[in-house]
C-alpha positions as CSV (number, residue, x, y, z in Angstrom):
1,X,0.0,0.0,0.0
2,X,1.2,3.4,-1.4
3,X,1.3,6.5,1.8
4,X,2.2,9.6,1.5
5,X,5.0,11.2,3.0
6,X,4.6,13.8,5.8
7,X,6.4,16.8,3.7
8,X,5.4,19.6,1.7
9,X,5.7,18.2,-1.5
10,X,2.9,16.3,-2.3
11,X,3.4,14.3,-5.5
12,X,5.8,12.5,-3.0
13,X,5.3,9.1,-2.2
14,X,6.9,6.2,0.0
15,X,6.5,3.1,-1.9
16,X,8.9,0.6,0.6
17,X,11.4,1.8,3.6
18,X,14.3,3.9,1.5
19,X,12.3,4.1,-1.8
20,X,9.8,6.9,-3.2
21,X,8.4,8.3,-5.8
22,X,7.9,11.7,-7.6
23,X,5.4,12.3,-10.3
24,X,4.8,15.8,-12.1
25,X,2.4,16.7,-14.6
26,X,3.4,19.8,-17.1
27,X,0.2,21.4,-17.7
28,X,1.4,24.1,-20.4
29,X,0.1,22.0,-23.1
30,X,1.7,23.1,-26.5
31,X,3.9,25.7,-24.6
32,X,4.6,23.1,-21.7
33,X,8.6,22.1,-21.5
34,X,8.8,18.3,-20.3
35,X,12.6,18.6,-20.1
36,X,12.3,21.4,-17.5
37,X,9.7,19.2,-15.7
38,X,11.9,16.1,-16.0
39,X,14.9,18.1,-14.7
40,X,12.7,19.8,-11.9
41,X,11.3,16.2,-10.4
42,X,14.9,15.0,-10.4
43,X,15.7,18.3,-8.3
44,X,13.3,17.8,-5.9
45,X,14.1,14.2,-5.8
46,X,17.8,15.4,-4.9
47,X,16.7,17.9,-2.2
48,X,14.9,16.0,-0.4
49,X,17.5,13.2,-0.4
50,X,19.7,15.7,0.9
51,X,17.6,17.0,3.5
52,X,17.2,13.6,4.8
53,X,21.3,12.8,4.7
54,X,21.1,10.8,2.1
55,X,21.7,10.8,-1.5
56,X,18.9,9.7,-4.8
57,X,19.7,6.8,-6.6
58,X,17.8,6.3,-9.2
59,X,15.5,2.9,-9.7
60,X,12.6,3.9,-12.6
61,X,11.2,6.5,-14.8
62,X,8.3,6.6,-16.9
63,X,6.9,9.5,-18.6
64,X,3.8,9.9,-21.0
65,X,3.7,12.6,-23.4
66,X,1.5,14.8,-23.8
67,X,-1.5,14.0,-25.9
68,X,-4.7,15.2,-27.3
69,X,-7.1,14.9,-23.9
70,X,-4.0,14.1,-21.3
71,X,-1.4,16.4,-20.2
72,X,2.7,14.9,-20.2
73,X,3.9,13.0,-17.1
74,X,7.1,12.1,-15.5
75,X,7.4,10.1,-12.5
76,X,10.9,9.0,-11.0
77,X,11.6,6.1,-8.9
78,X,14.5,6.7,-6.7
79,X,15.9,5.4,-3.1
80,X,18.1,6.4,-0.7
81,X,21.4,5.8,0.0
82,X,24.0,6.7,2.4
83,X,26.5,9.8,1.1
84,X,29.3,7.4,1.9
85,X,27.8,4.1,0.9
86,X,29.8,2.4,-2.3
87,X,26.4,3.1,-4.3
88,X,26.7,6.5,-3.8
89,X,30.0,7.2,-5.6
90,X,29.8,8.5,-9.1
91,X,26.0,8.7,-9.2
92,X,24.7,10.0,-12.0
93,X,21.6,12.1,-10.5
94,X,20.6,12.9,-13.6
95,X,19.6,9.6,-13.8
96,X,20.7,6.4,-15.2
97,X,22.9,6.4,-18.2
98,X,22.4,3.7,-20.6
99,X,25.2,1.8,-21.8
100,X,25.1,2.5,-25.9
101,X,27.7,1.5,-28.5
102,X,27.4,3.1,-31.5
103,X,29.0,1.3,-34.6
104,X,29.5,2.5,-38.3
105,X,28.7,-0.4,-40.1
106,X,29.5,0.3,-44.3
107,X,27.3,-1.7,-46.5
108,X,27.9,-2.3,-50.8
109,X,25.3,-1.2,-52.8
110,X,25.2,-4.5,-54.9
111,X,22.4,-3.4,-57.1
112,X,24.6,-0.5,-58.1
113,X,27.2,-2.8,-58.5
114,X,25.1,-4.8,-60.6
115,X,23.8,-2.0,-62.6
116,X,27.2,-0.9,-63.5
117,X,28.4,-4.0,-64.5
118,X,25.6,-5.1,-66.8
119,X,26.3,-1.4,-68.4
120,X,30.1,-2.4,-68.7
121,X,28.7,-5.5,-70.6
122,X,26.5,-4.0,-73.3
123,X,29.2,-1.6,-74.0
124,X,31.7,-4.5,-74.9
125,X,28.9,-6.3,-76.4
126,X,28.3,-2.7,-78.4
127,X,32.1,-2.5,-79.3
128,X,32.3,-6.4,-80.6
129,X,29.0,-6.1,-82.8
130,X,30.4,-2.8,-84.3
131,X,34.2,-4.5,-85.3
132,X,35.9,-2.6,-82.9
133,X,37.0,-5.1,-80.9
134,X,37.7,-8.9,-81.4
135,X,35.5,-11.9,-79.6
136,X,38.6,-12.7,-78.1
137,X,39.4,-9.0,-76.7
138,X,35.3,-9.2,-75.7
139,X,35.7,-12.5,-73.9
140,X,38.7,-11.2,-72.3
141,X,37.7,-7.9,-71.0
142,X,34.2,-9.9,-69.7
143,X,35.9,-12.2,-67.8
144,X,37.9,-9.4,-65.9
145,X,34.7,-7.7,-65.0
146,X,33.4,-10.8,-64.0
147,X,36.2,-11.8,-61.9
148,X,36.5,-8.1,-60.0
149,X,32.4,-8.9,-58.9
């Protein structure tokens, strides 16, 4: 069962012994800024860990965006920590940072490939029904385009 926390924010709640939660709705609709609000739950979150001793670590976040008939929500899981628990060293209170590995991965057009060498063939095709080049030279020059696809 959810209880409320005896402080002035209200949106604050005590979900187990050393974990809460803060919610926040931004009620400016199209001229509502969810960033500020995000930043501004995560504030509070951190003030009141502080006037309690302790430091936020973050657990959860879920946010809806605003919609047609709903404003945009954020709530933020955190818990408490001591300042010089292990836990506490190097927190992000921002919240938690995802671990992301970005790779440039180069792919070969092959269709352009393709397309470039069947245009390579009808020329040499072209050049050997016009006598400018020999079925042999034609056979040659096709099998090194061939051989380099």
């Amino acid at each position: 069962m959810l209880s409320v926390v005896g402080c002035k924010d209200p949106e604050l709640v005590q979900l187990s012994p050393g974990v809460y939660l803060l919610t926040d709705e931004d009620k400016g609709g199209a001229f509502g800024n969810t960033a500020k609000m995000k930043a501004n739950v995560i504030h509070r979150a951190n003030e009141f860990a502080a006037s309690q001793g302790k430091v936020a670590i973050p657990v959860t976040t879920h946010e809806t965006p605003m919609a047609f008939g709903h404003f945009a929500t954020f709530e933020y899981q955190f818990r408490l920590v001591d300042k010089d628990s292990p836990e506490a060293r190097g927190v992000n209170t921002l919240g938690p940072v995802p671990t992301v590995s970005i790779q440039k991965i180069e792919t070969k057009d092959s269709t352009q490939k393709s397309k470039d060498l069947y245009t390579e063939l009808v020329k040499l095709d072209d050049l050997r029904k016009k006598g400018i080049i020999t079925e042999e030279e034609f056979q040659a020059e096709k099998r090194k385009l061939l051989a380099g696809n």
